[in-house]
C-alpha positions in Angstrom: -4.6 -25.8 41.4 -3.7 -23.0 38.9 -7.0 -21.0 38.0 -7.5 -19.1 34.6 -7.4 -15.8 35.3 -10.3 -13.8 32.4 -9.5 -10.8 31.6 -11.6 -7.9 31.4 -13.3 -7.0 28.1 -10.9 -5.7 25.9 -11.9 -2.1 25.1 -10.0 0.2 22.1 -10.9 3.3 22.5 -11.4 5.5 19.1 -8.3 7.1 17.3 -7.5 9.4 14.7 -5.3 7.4 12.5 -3.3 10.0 10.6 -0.3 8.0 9.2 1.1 6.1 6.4 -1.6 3.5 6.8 -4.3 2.0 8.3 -6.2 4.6 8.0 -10.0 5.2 9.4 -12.0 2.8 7.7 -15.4 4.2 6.5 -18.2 3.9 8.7 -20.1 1.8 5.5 -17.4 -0.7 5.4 -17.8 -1.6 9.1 -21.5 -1.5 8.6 -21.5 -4.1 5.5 -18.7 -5.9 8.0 -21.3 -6.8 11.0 -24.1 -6.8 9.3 -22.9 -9.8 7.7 -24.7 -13.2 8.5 -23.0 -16.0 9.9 -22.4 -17.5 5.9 -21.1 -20.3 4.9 -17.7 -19.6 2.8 -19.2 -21.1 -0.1 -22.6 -19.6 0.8 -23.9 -18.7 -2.6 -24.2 -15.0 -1.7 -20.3 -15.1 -0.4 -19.4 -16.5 -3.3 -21.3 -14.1 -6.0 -19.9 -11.1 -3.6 -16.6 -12.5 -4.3 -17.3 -12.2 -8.4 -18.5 -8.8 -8.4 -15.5 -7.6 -6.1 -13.4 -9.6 -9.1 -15.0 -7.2 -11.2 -15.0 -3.8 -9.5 -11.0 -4.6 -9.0 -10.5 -4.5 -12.4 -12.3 -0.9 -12.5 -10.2 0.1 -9.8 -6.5 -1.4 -11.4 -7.8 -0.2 -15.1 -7.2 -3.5 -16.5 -8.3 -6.2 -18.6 -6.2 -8.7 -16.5 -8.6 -11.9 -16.0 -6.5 -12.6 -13.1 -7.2 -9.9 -10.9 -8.6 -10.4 -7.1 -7.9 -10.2 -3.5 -6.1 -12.4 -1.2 -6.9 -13.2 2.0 -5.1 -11.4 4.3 -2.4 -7.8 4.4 -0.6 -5.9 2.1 2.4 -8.5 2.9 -0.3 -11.6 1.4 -0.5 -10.2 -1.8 3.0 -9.2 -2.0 3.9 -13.0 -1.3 1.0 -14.0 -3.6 2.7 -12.1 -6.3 6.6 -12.2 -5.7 6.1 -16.5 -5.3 6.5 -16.5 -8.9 10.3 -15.9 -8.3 11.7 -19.3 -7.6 15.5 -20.2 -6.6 18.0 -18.9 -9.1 15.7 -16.9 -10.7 17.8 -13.4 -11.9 16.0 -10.3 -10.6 16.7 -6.9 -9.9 15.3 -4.8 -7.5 15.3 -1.5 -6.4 14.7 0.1 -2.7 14.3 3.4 -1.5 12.4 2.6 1.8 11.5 0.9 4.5 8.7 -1.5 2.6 10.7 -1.9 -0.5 13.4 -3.1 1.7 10.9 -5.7 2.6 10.3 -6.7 -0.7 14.3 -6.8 -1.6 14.6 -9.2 1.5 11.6 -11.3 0.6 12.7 -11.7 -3.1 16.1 -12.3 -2.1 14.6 -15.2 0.3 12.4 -16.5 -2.4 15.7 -17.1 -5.0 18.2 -18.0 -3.0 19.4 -21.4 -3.5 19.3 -24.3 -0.8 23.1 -23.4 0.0 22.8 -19.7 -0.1 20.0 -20.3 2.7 22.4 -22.2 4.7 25.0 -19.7 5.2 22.2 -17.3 6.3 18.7 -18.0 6.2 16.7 -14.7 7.4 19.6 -12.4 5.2 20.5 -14.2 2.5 22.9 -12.9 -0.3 21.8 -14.6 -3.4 24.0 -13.9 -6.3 21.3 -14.0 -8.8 19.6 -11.2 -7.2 21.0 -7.5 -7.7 19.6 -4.9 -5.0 20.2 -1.2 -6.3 19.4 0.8 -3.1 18.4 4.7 -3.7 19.1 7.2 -0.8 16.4 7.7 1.4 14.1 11.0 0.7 14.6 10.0 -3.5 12.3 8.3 -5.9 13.7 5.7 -8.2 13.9 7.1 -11.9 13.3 6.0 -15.4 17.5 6.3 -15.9 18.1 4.2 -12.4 15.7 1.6 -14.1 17.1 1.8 -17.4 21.0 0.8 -16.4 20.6 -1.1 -14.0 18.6 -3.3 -16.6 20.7 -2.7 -19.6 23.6 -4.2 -17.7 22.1 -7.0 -16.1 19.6 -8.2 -18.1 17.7 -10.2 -15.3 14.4 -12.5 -15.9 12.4 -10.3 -12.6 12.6 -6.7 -12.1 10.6 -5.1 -8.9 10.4 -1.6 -7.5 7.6 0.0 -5.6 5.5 2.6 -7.1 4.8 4.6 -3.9 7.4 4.2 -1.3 5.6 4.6 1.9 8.4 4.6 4.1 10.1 7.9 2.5 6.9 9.0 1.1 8.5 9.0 -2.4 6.6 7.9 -5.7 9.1 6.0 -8.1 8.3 5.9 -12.3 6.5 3.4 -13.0 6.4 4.3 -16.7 10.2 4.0 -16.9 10.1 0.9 -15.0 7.7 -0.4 -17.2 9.1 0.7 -20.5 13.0 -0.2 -19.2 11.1 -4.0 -18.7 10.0 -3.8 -22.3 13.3 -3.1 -23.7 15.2 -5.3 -22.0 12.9 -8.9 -21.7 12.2 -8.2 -18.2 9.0 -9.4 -16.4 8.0 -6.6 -13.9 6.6 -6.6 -10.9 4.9 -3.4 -8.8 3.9 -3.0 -5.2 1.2 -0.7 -5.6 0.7 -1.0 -1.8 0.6 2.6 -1.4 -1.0 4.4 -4.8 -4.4 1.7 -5.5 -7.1 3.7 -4.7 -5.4 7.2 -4.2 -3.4 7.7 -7.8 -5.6 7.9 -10.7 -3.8 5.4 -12.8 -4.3 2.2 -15.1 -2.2 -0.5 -14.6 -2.7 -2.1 -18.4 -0.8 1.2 -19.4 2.3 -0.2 -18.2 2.7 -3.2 -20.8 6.2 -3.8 -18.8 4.7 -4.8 -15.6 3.3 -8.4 -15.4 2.1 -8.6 -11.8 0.9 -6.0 -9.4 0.0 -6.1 -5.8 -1.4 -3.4 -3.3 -3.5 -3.9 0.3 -6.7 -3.9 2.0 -5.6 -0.5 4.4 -4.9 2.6 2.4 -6.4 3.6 -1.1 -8.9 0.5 -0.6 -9.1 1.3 3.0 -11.3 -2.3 4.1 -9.7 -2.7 7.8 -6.3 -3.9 7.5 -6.9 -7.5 7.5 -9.5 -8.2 4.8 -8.1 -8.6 1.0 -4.9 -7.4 -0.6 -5.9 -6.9 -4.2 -4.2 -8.2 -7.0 -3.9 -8.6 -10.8 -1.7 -10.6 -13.2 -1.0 -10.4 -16.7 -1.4 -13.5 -18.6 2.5 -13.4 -19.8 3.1 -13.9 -15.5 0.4 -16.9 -15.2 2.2 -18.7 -18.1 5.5 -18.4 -16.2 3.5 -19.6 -13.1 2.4 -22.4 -15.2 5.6 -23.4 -16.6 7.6 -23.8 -13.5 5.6 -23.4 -10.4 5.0 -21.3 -7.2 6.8 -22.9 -4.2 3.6 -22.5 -2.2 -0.3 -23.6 -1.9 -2.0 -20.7 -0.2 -0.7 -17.7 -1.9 -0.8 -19.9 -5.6 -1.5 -17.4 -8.1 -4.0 -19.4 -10.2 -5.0 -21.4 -7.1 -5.9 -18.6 -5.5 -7.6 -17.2 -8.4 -9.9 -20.8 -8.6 -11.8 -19.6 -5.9 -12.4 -16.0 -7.4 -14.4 -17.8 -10.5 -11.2 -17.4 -12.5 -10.4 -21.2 -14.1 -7.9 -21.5 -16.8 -7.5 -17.9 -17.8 -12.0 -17.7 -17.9 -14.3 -16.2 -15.5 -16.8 -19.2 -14.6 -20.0 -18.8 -12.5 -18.9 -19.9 -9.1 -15.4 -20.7 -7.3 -13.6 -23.5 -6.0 -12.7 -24.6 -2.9 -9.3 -22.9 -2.3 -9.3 -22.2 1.5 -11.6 -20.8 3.9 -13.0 -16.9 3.6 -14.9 -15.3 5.6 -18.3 -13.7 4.5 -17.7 -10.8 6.9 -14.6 -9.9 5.1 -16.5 -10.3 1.4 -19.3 -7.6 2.0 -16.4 -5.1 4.1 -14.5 -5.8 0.6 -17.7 -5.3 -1.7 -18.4 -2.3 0.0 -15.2 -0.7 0.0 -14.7 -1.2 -4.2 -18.4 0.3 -4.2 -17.1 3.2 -2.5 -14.0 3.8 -4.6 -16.2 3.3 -7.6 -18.8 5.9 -6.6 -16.7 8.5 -6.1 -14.5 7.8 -9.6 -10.9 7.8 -9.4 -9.8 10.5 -10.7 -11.6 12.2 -8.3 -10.5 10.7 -5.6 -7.1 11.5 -6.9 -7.6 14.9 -7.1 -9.2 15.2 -3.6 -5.9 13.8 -2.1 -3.9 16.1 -4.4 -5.8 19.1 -2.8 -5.9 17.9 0.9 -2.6 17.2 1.4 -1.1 20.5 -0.3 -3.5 22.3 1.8 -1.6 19.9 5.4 1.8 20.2 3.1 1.5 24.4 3.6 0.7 24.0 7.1 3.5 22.1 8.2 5.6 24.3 6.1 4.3 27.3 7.9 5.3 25.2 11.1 8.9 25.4 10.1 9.2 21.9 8.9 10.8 20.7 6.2 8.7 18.5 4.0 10.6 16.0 1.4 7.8 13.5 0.3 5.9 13.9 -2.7 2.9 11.5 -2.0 -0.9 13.1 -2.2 -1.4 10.6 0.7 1.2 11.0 3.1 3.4 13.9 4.0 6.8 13.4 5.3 9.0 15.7 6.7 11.9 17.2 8.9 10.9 19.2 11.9 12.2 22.6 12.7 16.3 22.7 13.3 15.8 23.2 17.0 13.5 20.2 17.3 15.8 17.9 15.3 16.7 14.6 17.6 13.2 14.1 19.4 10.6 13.2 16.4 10.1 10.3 18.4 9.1 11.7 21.4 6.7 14.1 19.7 5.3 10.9 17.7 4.8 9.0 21.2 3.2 12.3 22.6 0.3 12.3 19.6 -0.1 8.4 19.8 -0.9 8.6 23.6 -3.4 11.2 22.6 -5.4 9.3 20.1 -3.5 10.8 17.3 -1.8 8.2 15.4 1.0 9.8 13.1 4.5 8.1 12.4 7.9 8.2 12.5 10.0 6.6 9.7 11.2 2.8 10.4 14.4 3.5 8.9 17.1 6.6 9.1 16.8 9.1 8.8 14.4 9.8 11.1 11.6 11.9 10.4 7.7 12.2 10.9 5.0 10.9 8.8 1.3 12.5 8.7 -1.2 10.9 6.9 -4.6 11.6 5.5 -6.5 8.4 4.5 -10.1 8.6 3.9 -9.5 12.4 5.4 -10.6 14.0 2.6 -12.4 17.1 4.4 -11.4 20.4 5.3 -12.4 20.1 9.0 -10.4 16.9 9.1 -7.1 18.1 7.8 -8.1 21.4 9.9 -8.2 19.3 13.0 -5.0 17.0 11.8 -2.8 20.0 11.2 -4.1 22.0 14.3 -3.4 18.6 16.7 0.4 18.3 14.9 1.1 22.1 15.9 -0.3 21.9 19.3 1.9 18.7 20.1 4.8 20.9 18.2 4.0 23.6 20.6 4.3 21.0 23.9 8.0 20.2 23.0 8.9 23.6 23.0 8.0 25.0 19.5 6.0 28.8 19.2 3.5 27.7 16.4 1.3 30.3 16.1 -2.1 28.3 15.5 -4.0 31.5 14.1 -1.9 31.4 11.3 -2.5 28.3 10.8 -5.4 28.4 10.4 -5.7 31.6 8.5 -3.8 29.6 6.0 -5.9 26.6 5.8 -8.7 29.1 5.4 -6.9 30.6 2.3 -6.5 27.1 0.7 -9.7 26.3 0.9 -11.4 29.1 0.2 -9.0 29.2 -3.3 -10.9 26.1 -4.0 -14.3 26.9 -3.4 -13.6 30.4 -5.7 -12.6 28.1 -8.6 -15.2 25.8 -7.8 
């Protein structure tokens, strides 16, 4: 007779996540997450949570975009949400330089392929209505990459990320967006990586039609909550006209539930699927957090942290070739080249989550979501140099120090 064997209680013990994302999520959001009662879905409370988080969104994009909420799930849910527009056949060009908006490439490529270029390789397929244009690792995608590859191809779809988390490069959205305008293009943006950190509105960018970010980094609502979303009414006609090959991640399905009906807000939602009240008030509170502190402040409080971590490392002897406020990536020192992994694997057994890159080259990624503090990017930069110091670097951590001192005492001159 077999007998279940039960486990014993699963305990994760607490970490300081200093990567690309998830980051720490602040101690309101988990508050508003169990304090939550055991609501119905369609729990009047649920569902009027649900409208004002419709409405704080559009704060947060900078948009008049009716069709703007979350869906239920990751980053990668809203990306779907958003890139199921793009049906077989569909022209599109995209462009990748990274990890994530390799991703995308792959998941566009999947969503246009035709029935026969999915035979001859399902999981890689080569459509030829789809044109990749890949930019070395460690660069951003430009206005001029945008422009040509446009001018010559003239495609119905064009997609690029704005922040490219995997090389911790930031691409031009207002090329993209203006290249789209002059060449009939429909644009899409993952804005995975810049909602909530960049201080930015996306109904600037008249080019763009639909735009999708996550629930774990600028938002930062546990990683598994709602990946927000907003859509142009130009991209809900085209949804209209010809479909989205799926039900869950329907653009104007989804937004039924949000109180969005046939382009209005209305006083309640629809039955679309089930969501879960816990996940509404982590949500609510999250955009109330973004909200209180403004966005351009946020924006500059990342600006500042991570040039006062981007000297540090610098001091370290590494070699820093990101240009994100969020995330710093970078090269370690010549005579450490060849084991970033191992240091990575040293910090993560540690409790101090930092990253390598997913894709070659590879280098290491340091993070400071919802770090914004002196005496967190003290203790971030300090932990980095000491695990430096373990594989046979000679960091000398005063200096540090003395240097993060300088920074921040610059500040609090101006200040």
């Amino acid at each position: 007779m077999n007998v279940s064997k039960i486990f014993p209680q699963l305990e994760i013990p607490e970490t300081l996540a200093a990567g690309p994302g998830p980051g720490n999520t602040d101690p309101r959001v988990l508050g508003a997450f169990t304090r939550a009662g055991l609501a119905d879905h369609m729990q009047a409370d649920v569902l009027r949570g649900m409208v004002e988080c419709k409405h704080m969104l559009r704060d947060i994009w900078g948009t008049r975009n009716v069709y703007t909420f979350g869906v239920g799930g990751t980053g990668f849910s809203g990306l779907d949400c958003m890139l199921g527009a793009i049906l077989p056949g569909d022209t599109v060009v995209a462009f990748v330089n990274g990890t994530f908006s390799g991703i995308d490439g792959l998941t566009i490529r999947i969503k246009a392929a035709t029935r026969e270029e999915l035979r001859a390789n399902a999981l890689d397929p080569k459509p030829a209505s789809v044109t990749i244009v890949t930019v070395p690792h460690g660069q951003s995608v430009t206005g001029e990459i945008v422009e040509q590859a446009l001018a010559q191809h003239k495609p119905k779809w064009a997609f690029m990320a704005h922040w490219e988390t995997g090389s911790g490069r930031i691409n031009d959205v207002k090329g993209f967006s203006d290249a789209c305008e002059r060449h009939g293009a429909m644009g899409l943006v993952d804005a995975v990586s810049s909602l909530g950190i960049e201080d930015f509105s996306i109904d600037d960018y008249p080019g763009v039609v639909g735009w999708a970010s996550c629930p774990q980094k600028g938002v930062l609502c546990l990683p598994l909550t709602y990946a927000p979303v907003s859509f142009s009414d130009r991209y809900i006609a085209e949804v209209r006209a010809n479909g989205c090959h799926s039900y869950v991640h329907n653009p104007i399905l989804e937004a039924r539930h949000w109180g969005i009906v046939d382009g209005k807000d209305v006083a309640a939602g629809v039955y679309h699927r089930t969501h879960s009240g816990y996940a509404v008030a982590a949500f609510h509170e999250a955009l109330r957090l973004t909200l209180e502190q403004g966005r351009a402040q946020k924006a500059r409080d990342y600006g500042w942290h991570e040039a006062a971590l981007r000297d540090a490392v610098t001091a370290m002897g590494c070699q820093v070739t990101s240009n994100m406020t969020s995330l710093v990536v970078l090269n370690l020192p010549e005579a450490l080249a060849g084991r970033e992994k191992e240091l990575v694997q040293n910090c993560r057994a540690r409790g101090f989550g930092i990253w390598p890159t997913l894709s070659e080259p590879v280098q290491v990624r340091i993070g400071i979501l919802n770090q914004l503090s002196e005496s967190a990017v003290r203790t971030i930069a300090t932990r980095f140099a000491e695990a430096m110091n373990e594989i046979g670097a000679n960091v000398d951590l005063d200096a540090i120090s003395a240097r993060l001192q300088q920074h921040y005492q610059t500040r609090d001159a101006a200040e």
